[in-house]
C-alpha positions as a Markdown table, in Angstrom:
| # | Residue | x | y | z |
|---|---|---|---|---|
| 1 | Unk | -32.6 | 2.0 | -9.0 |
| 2 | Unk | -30.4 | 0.6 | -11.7 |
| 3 | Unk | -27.9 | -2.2 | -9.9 |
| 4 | Unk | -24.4 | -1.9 | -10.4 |
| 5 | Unk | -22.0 | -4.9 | -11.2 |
| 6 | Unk | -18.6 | -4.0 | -9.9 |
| 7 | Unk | -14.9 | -5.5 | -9.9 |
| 8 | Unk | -15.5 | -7.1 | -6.4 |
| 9 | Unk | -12.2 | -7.4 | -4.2 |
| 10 | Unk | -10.8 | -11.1 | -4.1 |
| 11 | Unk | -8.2 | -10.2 | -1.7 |
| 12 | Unk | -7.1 | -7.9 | 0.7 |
| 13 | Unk | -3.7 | -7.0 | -1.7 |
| 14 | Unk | -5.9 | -7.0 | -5.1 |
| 15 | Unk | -5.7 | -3.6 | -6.5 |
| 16 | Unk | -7.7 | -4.8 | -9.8 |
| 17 | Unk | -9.3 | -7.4 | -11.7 |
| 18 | Unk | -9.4 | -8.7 | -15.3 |
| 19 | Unk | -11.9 | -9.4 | -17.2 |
| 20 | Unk | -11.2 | -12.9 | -18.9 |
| 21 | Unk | -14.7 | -13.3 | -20.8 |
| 22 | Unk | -18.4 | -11.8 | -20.6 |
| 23 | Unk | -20.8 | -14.6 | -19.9 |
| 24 | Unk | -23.7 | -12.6 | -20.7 |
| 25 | Unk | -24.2 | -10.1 | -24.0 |
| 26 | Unk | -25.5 | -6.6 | -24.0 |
| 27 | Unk | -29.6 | -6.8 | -23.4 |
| 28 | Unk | -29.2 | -10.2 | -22.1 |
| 29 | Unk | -32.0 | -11.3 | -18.9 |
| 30 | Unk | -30.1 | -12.5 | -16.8 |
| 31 | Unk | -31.2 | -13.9 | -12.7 |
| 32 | Unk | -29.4 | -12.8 | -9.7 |
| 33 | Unk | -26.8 | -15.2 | -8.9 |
| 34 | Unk | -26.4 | -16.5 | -12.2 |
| 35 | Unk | -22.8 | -15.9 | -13.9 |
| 36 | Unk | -22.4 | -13.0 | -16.0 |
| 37 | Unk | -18.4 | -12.5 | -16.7 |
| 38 | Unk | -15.5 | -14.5 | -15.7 |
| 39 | Unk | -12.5 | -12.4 | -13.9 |
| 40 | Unk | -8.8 | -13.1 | -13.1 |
| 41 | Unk | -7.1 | -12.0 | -10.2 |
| 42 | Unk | -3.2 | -12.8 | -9.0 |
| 43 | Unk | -4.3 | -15.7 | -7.2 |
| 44 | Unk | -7.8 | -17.4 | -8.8 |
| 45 | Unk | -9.9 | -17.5 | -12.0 |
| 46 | Unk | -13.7 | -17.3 | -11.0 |
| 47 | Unk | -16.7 | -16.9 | -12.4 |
| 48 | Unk | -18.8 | -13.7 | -11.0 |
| 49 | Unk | -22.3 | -13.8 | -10.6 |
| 50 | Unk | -25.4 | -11.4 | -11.2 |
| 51 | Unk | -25.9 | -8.9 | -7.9 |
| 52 | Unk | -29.9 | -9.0 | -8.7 |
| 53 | Unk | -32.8 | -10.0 | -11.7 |
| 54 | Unk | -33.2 | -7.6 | -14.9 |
| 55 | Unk | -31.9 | -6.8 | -17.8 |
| 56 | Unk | -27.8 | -6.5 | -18.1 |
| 57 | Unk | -26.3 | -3.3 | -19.9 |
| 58 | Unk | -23.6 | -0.6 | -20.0 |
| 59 | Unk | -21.2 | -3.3 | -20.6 |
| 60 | Unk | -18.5 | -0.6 | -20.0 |
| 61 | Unk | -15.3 | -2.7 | -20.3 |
| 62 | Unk | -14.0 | -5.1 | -23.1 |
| 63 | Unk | -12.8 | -8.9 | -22.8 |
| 64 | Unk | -8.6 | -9.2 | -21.4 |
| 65 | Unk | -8.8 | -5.2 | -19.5 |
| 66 | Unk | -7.6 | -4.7 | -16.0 |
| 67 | Unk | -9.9 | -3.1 | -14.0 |
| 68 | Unk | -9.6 | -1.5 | -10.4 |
| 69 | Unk | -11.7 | -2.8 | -7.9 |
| 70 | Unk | -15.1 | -0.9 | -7.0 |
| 71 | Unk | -15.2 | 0.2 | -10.7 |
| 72 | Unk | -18.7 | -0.2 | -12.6 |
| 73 | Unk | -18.1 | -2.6 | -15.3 |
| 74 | Unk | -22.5 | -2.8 | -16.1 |
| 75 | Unk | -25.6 | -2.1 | -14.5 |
| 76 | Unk | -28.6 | -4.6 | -14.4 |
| 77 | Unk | -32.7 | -2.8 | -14.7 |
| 78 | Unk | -35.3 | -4.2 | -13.4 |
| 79 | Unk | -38.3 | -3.9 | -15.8 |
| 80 | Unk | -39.5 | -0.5 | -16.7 |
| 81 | Unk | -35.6 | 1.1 | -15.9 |
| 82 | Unk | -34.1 | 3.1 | -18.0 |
| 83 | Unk | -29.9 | 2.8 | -18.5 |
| 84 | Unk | -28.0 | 5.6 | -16.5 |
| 85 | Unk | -26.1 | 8.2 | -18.7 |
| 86 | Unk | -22.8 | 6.4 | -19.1 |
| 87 | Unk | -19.5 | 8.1 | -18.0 |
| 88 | Unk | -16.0 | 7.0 | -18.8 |
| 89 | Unk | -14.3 | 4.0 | -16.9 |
| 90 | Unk | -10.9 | 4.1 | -16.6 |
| 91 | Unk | -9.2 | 0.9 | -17.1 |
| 92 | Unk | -6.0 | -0.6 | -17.1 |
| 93 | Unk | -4.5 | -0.8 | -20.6 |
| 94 | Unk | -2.8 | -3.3 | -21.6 |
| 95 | Unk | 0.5 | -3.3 | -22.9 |
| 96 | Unk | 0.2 | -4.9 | -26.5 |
| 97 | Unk | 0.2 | -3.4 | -30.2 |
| 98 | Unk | -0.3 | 0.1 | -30.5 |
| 99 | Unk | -3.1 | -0.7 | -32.8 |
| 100 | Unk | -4.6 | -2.9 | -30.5 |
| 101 | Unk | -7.3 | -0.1 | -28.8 |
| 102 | Unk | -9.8 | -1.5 | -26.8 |
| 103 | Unk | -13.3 | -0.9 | -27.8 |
| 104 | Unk | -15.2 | -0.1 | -24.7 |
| 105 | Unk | -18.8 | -0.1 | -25.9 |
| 106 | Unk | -20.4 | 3.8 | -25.0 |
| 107 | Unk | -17.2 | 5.0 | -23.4 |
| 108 | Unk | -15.6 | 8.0 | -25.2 |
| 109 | Unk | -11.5 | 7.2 | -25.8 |
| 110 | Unk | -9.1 | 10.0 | -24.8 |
| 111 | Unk | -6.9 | 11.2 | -27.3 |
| 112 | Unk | -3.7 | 12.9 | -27.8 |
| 113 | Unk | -5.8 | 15.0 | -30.2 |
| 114 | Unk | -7.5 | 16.5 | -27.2 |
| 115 | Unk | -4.7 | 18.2 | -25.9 |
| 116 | Unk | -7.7 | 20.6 | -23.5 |
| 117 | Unk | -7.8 | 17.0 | -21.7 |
| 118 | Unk | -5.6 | 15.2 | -19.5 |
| 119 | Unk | -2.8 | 12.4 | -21.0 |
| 120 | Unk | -4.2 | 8.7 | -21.6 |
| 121 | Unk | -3.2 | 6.8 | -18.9 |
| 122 | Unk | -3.7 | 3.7 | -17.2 |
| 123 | Unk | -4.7 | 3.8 | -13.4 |
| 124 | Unk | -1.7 | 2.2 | -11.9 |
| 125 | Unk | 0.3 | 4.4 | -13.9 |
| 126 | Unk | -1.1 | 7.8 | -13.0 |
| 127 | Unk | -0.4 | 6.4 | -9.3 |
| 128 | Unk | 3.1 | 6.3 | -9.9 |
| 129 | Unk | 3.2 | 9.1 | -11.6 |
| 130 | Unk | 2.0 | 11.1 | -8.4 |
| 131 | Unk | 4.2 | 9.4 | -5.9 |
| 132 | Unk | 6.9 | 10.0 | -8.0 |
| 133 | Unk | 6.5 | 13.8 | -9.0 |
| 134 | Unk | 6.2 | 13.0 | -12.6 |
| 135 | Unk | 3.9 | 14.7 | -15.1 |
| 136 | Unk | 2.1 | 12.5 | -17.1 |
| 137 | Unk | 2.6 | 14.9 | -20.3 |
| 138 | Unk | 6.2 | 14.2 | -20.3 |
| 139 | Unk | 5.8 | 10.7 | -20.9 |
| 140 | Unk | 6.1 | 8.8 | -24.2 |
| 141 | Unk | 3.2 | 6.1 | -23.7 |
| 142 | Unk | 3.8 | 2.5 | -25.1 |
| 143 | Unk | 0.2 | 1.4 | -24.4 |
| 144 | Unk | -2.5 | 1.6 | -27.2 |
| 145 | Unk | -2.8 | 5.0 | -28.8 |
| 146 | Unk | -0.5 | 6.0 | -26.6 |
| 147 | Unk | -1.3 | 5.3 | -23.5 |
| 148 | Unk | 1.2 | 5.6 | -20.3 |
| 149 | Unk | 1.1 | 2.3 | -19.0 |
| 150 | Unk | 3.0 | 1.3 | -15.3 |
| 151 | Unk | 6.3 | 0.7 | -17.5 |
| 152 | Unk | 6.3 | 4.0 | -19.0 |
| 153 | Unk | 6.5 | 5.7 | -15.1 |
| 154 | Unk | 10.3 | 5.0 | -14.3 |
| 155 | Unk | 11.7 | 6.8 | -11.5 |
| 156 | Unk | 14.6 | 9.5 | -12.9 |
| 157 | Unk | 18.0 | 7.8 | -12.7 |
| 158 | Unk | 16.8 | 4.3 | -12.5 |
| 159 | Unk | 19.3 | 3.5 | -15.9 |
| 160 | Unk | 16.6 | 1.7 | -18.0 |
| 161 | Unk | 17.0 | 4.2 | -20.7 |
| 162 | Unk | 20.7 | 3.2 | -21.1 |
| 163 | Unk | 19.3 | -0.7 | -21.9 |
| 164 | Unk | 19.3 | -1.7 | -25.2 |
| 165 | Unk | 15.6 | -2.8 | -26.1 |
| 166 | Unk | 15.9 | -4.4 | -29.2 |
| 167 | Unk | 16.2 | -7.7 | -27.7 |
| 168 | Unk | 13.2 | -10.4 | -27.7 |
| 169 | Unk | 10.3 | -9.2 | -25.0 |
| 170 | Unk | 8.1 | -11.5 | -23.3 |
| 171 | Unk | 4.4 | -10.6 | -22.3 |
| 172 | Unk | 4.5 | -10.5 | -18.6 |
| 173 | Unk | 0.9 | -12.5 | -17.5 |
| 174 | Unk | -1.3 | -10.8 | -14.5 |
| 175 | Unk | -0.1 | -13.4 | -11.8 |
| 176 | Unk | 3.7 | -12.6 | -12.7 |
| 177 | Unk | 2.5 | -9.1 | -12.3 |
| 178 | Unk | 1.1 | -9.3 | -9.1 |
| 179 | Unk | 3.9 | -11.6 | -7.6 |
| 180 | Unk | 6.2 | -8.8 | -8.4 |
| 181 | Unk | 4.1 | -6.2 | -6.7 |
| 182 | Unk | 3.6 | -8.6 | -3.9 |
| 183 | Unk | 7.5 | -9.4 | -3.5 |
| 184 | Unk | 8.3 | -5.9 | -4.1 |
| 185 | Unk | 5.7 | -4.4 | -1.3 |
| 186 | Unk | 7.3 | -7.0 | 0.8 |
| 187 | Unk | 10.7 | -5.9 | 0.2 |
| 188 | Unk | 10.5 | -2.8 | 0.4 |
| 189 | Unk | 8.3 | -2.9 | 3.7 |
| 190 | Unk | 8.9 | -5.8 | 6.0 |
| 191 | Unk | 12.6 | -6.0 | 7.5 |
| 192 | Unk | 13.5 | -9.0 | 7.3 |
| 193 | Unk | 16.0 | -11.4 | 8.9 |
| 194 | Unk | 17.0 | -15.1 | 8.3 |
| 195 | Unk | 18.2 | -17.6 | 10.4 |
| 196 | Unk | 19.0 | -21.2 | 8.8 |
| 197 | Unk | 19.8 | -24.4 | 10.5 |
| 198 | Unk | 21.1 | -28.0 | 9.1 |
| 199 | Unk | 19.1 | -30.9 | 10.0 |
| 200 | Unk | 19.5 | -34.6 | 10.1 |
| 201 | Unk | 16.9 | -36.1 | 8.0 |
| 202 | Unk | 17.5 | -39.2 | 8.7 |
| 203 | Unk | 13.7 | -39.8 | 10.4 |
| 204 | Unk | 12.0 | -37.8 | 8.4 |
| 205 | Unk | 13.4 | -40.4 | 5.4 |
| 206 | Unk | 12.6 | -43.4 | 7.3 |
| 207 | Unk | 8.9 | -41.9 | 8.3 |
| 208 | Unk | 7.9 | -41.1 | 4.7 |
| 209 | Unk | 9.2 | -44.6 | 3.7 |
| 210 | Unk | 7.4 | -46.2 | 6.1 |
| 211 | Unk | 3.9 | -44.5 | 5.3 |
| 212 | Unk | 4.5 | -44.9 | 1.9 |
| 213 | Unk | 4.3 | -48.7 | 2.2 |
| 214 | Unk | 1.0 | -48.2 | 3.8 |
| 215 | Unk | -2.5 | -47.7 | 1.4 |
| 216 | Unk | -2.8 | -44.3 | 0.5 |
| 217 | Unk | 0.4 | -42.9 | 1.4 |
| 218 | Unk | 2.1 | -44.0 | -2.2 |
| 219 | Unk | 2.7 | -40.2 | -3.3 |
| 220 | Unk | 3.3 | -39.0 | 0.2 |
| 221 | Unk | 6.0 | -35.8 | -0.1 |
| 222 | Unk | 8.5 | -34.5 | 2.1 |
| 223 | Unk | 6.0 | -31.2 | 1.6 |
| 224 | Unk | 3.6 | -33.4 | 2.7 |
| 225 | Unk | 5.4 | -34.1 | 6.1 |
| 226 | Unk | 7.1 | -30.3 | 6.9 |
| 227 | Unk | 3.3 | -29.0 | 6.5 |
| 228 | Unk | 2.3 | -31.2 | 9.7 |
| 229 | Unk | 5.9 | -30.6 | 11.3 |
| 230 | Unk | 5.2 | -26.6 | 10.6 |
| 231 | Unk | 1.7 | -26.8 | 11.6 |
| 232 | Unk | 3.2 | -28.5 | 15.1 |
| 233 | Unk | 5.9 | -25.6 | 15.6 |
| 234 | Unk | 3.5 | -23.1 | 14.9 |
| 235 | Unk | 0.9 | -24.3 | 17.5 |
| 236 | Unk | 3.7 | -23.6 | 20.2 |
| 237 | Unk | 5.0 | -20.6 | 18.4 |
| 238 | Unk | 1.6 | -18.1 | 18.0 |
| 239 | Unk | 4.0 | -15.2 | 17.5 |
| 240 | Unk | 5.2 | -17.0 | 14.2 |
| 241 | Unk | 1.3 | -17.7 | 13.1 |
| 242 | Unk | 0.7 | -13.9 | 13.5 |
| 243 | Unk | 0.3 | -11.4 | 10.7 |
| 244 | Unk | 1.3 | -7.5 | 10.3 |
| 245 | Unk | -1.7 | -5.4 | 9.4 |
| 246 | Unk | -2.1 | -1.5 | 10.0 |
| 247 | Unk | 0.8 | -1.3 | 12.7 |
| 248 | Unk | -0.7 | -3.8 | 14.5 |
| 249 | Unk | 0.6 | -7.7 | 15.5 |
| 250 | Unk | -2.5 | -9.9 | 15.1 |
| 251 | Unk | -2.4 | -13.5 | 16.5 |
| 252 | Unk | -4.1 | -15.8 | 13.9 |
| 253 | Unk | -6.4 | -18.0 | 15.4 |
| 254 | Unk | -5.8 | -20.8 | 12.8 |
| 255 | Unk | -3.0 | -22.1 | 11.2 |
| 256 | Unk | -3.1 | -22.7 | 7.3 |
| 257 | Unk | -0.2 | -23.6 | 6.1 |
| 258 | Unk | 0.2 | -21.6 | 2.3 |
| 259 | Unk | 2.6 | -24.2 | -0.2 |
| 260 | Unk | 4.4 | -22.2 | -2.5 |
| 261 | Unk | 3.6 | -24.0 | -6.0 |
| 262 | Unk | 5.3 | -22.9 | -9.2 |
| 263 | Unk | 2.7 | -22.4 | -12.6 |
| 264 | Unk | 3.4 | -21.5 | -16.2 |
| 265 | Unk | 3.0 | -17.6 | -15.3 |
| 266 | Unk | 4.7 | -17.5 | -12.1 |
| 267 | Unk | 3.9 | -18.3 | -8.0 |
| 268 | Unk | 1.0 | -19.6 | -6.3 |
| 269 | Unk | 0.4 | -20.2 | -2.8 |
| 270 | Unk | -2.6 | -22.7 | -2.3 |
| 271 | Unk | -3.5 | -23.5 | 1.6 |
| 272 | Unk | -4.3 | -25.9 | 3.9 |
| 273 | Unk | -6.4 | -24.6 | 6.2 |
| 274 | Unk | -6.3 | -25.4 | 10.0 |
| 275 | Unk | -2.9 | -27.7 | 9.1 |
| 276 | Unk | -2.6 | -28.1 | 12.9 |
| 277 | Unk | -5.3 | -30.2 | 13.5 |
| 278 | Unk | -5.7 | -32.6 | 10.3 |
| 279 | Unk | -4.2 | -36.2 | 10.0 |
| 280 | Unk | -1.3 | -37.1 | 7.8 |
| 281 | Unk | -2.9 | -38.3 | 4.9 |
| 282 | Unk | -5.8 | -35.5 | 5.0 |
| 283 | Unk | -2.9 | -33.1 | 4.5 |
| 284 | Unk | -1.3 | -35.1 | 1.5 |
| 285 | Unk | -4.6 | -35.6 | -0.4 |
| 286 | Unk | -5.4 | -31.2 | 0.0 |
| 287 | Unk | -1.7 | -30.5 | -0.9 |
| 288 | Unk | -2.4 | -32.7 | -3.9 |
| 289 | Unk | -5.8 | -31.5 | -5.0 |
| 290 | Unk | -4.3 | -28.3 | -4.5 |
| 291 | Unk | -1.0 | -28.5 | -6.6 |
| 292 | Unk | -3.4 | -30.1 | -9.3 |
| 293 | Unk | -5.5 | -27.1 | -8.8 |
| 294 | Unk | -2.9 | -24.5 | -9.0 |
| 295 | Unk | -1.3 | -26.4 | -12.8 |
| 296 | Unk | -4.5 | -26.7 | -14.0 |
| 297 | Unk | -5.6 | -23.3 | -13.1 |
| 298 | Unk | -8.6 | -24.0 | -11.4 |
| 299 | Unk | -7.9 | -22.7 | -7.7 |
| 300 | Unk | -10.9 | -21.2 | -6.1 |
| 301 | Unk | -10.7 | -18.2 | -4.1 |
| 302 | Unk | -11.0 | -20.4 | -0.6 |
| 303 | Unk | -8.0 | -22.0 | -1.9 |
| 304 | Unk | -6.1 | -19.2 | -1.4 |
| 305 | Unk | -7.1 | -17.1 | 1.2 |
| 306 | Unk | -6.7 | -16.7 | 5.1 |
| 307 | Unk | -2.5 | -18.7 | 5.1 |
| 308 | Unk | -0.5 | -17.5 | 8.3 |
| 309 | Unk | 2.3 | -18.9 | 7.2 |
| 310 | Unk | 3.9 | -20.2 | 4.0 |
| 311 | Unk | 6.6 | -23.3 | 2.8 |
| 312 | Unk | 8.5 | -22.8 | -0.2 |
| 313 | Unk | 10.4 | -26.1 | -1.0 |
| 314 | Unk | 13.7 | -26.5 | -3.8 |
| 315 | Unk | 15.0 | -29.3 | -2.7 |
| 316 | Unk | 13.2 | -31.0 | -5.9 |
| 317 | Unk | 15.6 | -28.8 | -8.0 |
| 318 | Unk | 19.1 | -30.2 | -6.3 |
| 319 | Unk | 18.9 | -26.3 | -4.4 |
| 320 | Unk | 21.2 | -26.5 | -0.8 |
| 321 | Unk | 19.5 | -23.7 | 0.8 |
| 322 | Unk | 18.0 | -20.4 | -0.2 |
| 323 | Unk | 16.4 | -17.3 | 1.6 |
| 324 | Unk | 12.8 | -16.5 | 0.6 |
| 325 | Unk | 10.9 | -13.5 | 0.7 |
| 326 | Unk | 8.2 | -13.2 | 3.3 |
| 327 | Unk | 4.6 | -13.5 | 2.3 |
| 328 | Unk | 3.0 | -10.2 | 3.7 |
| 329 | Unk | 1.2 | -9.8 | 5.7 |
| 330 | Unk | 2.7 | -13.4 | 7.3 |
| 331 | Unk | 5.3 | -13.0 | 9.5 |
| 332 | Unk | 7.5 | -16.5 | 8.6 |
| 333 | Unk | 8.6 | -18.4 | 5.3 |
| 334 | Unk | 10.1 | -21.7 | 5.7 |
| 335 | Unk | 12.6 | -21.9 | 2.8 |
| 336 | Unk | 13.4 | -25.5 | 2.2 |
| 337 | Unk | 16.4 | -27.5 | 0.2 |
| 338 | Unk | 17.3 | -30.5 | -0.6 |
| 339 | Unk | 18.0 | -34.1 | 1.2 |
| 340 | Unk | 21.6 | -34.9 | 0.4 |
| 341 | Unk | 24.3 | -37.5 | 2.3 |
| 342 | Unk | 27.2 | -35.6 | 4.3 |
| 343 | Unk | 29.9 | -36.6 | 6.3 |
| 344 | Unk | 28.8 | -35.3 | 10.2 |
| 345 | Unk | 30.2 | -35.6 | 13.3 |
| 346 | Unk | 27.9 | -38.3 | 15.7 |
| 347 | Unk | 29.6 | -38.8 | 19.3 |
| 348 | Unk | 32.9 | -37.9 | 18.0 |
| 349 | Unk | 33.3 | -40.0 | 15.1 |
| 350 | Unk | 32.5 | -39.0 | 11.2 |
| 351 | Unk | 29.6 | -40.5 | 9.8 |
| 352 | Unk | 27.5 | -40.4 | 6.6 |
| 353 | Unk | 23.5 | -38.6 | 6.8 |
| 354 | Unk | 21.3 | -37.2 | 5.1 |
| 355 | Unk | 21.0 | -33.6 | 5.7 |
| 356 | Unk | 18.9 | -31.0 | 4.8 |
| 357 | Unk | 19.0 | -26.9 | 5.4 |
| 358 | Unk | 16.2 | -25.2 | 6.7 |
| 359 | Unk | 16.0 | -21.4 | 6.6 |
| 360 | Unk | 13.2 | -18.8 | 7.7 |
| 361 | Unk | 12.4 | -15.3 | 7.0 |
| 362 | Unk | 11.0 | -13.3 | 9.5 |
| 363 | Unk | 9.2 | -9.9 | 9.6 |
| 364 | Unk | 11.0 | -8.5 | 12.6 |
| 365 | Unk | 8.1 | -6.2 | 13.2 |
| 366 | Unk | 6.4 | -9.6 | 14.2 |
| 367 | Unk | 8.8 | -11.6 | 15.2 |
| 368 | Unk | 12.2 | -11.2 | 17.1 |
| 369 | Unk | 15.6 | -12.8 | 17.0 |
| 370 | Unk | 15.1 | -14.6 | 20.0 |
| 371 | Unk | 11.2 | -15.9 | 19.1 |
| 372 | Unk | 12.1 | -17.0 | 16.1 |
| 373 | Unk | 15.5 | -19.1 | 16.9 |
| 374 | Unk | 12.8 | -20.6 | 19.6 |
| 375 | Unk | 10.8 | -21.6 | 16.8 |
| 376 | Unk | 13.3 | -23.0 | 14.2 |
| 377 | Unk | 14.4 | -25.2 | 17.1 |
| 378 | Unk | 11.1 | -26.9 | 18.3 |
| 379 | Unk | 10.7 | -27.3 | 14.3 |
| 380 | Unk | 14.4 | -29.0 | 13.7 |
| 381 | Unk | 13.9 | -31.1 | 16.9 |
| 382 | Unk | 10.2 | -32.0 | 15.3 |
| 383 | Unk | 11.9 | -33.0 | 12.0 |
| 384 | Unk | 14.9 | -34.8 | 13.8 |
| 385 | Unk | 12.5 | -36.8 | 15.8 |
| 386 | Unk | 8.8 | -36.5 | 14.5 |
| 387 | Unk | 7.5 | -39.0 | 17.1 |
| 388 | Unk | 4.0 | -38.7 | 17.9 |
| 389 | Unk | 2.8 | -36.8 | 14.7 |
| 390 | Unk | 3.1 | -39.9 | 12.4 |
| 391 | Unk | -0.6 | -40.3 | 12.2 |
């Protein structure tokens, strides 16, 4: 039997997959586990390879389309095979030039000429479409030969008609699309509630000063340090370090600790894995690699897999304090500003220190009011007097 090569699922969120570049041409050999097409997801860039030994053909979808996962994108035959009949793939279209149709190579293109057939339409919008009661037919596509793309599926009342959109646009990239639908799924699902405390920083100055004088520790962060501080609290506090899944509160058995880490097309959350149990300066040197990683566009998918909990740090941009959205299915975000000298009362008498704001989201269907003030304080008390975890 011919072997299928599918858009494999990256991630338990990833809905579909784009196809960056084909590695390997129509009638090309090609040896299983060798790479045949390079794909992009919200999170990673990777390089897929053959599922078995033959000859690869019905190359169904063109270079820079979204496809869902599970979808056929070719078939590989083993000598003496003959190609299946090939039937139409629907594909995420993107949203460029009218005149820019994609030439998928044996697959017949819908259109609005063939009115005995239904409207072109992207997956994701044919989705909405549904959940929203809205036919298809009575939507003006802006997708190539008029395709209805997601954008085109607005909920009636939602005023974007009344916008004027004559104004500059700006291409919005696949990880900006999937942080929206991330946030918004989020949002829209998790209740979430915030609780903030202020912080003397004072030790947490004086321990990053003092391991930067030491060999290896010159581009220590304060990221650097809150990842082992979090990776502390969290050890105590397993309710935090759980995760929301199908109604059900699961207790992660590690703790990766996900950094929040801003790139060209949006927000990335690389991981150290199993935070709770690796040295100072093992943490600085992943959170490095990682950030590196993340600008250059070169995270793998174990870079960004299994967090339980995420950091999202500011302070570098002079921000006091800000609320963040929880990173399903986590239950906790730390939200992180800045280190900044205030006037504070010590004993009675005003005093100048540095201060910083902490403040967490939870998902109360994880986490209580109660669990999570528990855990904000062992984490404060941790970063007012990080004794014992300088190492």
């Amino acid at each position: 039997m011919p072997t299928d090569v599918i858009m494999p699922a990256l991630g338990m969120a990833q809905e579909t997959g784009k196809v960056l570049r084909w590695l390997k041409s129509e009638g090309d050999v090609v040896e299983q586990g060798a790479p045949i097409m390079e794909i992009e997801t919200d999170k990673v860039t990777v390089e897929i390879e053959a599922p078995a030994s033959g000859t690869l053909t019905g190359l169904r979808v063109p270079e820079g389309a979204d496809v869902p996962v599970g979808n056929v994108v070719a078939v590989i035959l083993a000598p003496g095979e003959k190609a299946p009949v090939e039937v139409p793939v629907e594909i995420e279209v993107p949203d460029t030039s009218v005149n820019a149709v994609p030439a998928i190579r044996g697959v017949p293109v819908e259109s609005e000429r063939a009115p005995a057939r239904r409207p072109l339409a992207s997956p994701k919008a044919r989705r909405l479409a549904a959940e929203r009661g809205i036919d298809l037919a009575t939507l003006r596509g802006s997708g190539p030969q008029g395709a209805v793309v997601a954008t085109d599926v607005r909920p009636p009342g939602d005023g974007e008609a009344d916008v004027p959109s004559d104004g500059p646009t700006r291409e919005i990239g696949v990880i900006w699309q999937r942080m929206v639908e991330r946030t918004t799924r989020s949002w829209q699902a998790a209740p979430h509630f915030y609780l903030n405390r202020e912080v003397d920083a004072g030790r947490l100055e004086a321990w990053r000063a003092g391991m930067r004088r030491q060999v290896g520790y010159e581009r220590l962060t304060h990221t650097d340090l809150l990842i082992k501080l979090v990776a502390a609290a969290l050890h105590d506090h397993p309710r935090v370090n759980a995760s929301w899944r199908s109604g059900t509160i699961i207790e992660n058995a590690d703790v990766n600790v996900g950094v929040a880490v801003a790139v060209d097309d949006g927000l990335v959350v690389p991981v150290v894995h199993h935070a709770d149990r690796l040295e100072l300066r093992a943490i600085a040197q992943r959170r490095l690699d990682l950030v590196q990683a993340a600008r250059a566009g070169q995270l793998r998918l174990d870079d960004v897999t299994g967090g339980t909990f995420t950091i999202s740090n500011l302070g570098m941009f002079g921000i006091d304090a800000f609320s963040a959205i929880v990173n399903g299915p986590q239950a906790a975000i730390l939200a992180v500003g800045r280190i900044a000298d205030r006037v504070v009362a010590i004993d009675g008498r005003p005093e100048v220190r540095p201060v910083c704001i902490l403040t967490v989201s939870f998902d109360h269907r994880v986490v209580d009011g109660a669990g999570g003030a528990r855990f904000l304080e062992t984490l404060a008390e941790l970063v007012e007097e990080p004794a014992g975890l300088a190492s």
